[in-house]
SERO-4910 file (N, C-alpha, C, O; in steps of 0.05 Angstrom, whole numbers):
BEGIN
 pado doro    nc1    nc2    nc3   cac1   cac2   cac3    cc1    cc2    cc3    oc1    oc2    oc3
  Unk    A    331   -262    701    330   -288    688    354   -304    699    377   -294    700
  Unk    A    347   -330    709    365   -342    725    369   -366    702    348   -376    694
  Unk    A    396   -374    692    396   -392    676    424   -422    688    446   -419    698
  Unk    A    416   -438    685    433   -472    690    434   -479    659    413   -487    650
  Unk    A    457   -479    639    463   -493    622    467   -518    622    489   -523    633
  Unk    A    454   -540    613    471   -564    604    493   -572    601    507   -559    585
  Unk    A    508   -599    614    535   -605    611    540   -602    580    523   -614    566
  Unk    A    560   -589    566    568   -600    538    562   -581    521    575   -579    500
  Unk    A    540   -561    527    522   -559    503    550   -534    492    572   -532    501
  Unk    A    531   -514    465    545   -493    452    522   -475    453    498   -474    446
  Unk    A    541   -458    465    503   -430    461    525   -414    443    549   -407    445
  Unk    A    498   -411    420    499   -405    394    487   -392    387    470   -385    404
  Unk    A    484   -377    359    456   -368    355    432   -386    361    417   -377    377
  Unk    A    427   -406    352    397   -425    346    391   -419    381    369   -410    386
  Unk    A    411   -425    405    399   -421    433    388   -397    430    364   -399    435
  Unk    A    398   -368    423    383   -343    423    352   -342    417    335   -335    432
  Unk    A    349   -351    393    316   -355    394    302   -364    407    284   -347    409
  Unk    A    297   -384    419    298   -392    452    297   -369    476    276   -362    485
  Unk    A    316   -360    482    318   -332    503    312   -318    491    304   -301    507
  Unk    A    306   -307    466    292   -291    454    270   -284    461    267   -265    477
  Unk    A    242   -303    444    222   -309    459    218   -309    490    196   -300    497
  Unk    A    234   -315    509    234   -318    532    231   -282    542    214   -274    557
  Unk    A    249   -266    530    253   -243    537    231   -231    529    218   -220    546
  Unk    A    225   -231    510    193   -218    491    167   -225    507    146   -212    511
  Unk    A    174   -246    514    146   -252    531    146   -247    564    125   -245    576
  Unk    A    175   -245    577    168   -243    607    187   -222    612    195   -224    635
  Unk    A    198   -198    597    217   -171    594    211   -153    576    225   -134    573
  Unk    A    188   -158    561    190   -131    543    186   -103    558    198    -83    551
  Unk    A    171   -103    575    180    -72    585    185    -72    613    171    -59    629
  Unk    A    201    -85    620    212    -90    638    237    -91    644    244   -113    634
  Unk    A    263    -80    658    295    -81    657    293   -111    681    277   -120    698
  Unk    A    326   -121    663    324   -149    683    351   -162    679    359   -160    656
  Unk    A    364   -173    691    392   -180    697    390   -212    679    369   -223    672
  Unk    A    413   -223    676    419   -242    666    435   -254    681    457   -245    686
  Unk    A    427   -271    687    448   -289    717    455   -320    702    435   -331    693
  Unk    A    481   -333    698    480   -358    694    501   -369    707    525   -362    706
  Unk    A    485   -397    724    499   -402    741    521   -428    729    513   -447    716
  Unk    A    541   -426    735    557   -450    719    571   -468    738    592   -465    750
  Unk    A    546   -494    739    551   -510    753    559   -538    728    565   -561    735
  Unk    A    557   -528    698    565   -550    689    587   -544    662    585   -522    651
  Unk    A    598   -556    656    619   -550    634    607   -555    603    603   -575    590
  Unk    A    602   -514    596    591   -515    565    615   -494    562    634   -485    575
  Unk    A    599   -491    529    621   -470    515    599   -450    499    577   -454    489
  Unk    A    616   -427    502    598   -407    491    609   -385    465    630   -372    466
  Unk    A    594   -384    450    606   -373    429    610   -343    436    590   -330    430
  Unk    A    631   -328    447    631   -307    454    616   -286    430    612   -265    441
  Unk    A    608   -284    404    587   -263    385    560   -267    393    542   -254    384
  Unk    A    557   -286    410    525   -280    429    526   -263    442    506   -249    439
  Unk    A    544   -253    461    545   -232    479    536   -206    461    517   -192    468
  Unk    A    556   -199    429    540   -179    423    516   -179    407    505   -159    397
  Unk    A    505   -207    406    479   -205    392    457   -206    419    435   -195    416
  Unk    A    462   -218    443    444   -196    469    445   -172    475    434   -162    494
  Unk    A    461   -161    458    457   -136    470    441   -117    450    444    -93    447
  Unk    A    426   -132    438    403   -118    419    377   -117    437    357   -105    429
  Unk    A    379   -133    465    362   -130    487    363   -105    495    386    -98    492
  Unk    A    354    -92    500    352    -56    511    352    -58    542    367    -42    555
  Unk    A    332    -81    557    323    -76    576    334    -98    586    325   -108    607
  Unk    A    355   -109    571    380   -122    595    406   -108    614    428   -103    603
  Unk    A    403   -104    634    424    -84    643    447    -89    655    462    -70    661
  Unk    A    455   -117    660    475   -134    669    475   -160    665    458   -171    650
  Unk    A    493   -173    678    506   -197    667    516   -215    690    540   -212    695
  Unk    A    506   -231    702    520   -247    727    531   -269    713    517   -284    700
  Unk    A    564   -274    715    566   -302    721    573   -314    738    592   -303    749
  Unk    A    563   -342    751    564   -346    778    579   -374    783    564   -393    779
  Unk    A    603   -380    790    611   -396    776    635   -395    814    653   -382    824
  Unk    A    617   -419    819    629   -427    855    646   -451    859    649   -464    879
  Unk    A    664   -457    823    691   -469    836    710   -453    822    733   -461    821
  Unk    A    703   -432    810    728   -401    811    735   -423    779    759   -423    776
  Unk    A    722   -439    760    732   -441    739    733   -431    709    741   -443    689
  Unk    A    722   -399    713    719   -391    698    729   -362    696    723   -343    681
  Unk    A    747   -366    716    766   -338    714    784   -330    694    794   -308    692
  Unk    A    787   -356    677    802   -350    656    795   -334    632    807   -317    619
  Unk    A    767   -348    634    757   -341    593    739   -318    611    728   -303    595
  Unk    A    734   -312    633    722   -281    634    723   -265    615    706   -258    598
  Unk    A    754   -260    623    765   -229    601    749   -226    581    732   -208    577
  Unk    A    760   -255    561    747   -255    537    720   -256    532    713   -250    509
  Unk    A    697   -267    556    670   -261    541    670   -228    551    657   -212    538
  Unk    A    682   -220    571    667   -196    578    681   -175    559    676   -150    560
  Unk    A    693   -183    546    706   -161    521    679   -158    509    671   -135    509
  Unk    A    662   -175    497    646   -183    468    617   -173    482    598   -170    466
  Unk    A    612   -167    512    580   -153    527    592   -132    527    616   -128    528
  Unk    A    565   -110    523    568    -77    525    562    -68    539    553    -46    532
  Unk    A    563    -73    568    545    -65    590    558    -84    614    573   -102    609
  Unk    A    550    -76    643    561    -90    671    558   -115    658    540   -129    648
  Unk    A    588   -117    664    582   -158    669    600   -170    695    623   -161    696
  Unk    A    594   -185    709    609   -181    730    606   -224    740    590   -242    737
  Unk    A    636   -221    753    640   -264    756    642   -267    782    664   -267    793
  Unk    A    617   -272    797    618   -280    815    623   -314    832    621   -335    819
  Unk    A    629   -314    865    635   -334    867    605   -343    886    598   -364    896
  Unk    A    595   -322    885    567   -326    919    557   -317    898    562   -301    880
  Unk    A    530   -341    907    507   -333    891    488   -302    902    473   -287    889
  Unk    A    496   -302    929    475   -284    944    485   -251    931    473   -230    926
  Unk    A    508   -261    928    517   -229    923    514   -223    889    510   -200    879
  Unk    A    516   -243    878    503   -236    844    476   -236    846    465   -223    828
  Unk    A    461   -246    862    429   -232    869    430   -211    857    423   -203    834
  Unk    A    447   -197    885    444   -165    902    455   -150    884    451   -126    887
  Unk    A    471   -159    862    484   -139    842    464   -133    825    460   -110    818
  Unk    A    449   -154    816    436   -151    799    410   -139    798    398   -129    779
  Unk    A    398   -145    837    373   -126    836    389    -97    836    374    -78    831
  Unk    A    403    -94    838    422    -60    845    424    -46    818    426    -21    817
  Unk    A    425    -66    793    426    -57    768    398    -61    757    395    -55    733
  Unk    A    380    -69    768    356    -74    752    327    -59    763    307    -53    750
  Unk    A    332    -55    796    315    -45    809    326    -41    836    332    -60    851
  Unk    A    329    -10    841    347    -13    865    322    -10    883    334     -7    904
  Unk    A    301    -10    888    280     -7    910    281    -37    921    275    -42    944
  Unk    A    288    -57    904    281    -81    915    308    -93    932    308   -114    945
  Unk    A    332    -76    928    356    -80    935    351    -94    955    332    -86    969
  Unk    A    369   -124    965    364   -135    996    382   -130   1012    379   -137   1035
***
């Protein structure tokens, strides 16, 4: 799942139901990475991290973030995920991480 947030917004609970559904319908038995690319300036309630991880068949975490502005608050969301989460600056290579954690046959 490849995700672009909105300038501004707050992912919150109410966004979860949203990706919720999204997951139930195109992941239920399926493992699959979470990639979001941050090309725009939101804010995130770091207790979403542990309310995705009631996903089973999420197995990582890309964030992809190619003017290095989110090196800061890393730490702190990746404290609150239970599982690989990893801040990349290339998109190609948070691909390749993520087919590597989700399906290594498809590895590129």
């Amino acid at each position: 799942m490849v995700v672009i947030m909105d300038y501004g917004i707050l992912v919150d609970e109410p966004q979860l139901e949203y990706f919720d559904a999204l997951v139930d319908t195109h992941f239920r038995n399926t493992d699959f990475g979470y990639m979001t690319i941050r090309v725009n300036s939101y804010s995130v309630n770091p207790h979403v991290y542990k309310t995705i991880g009631k996903w089973e068949n999420l197995k990582c975490f890309a964030i992809v973030d190619l003017e290095a502005k989110a090196e800061k608050t890393f730490p702190v969301e990746s404290a609150f995920f239970k599982g690989p989460m990893h801040l990349f600056q290339d998109l190609k290579k948070a691909y390749k991480w993520v087919l590597e954690l989700t399906d290594p046959a498809k590895t590129v």
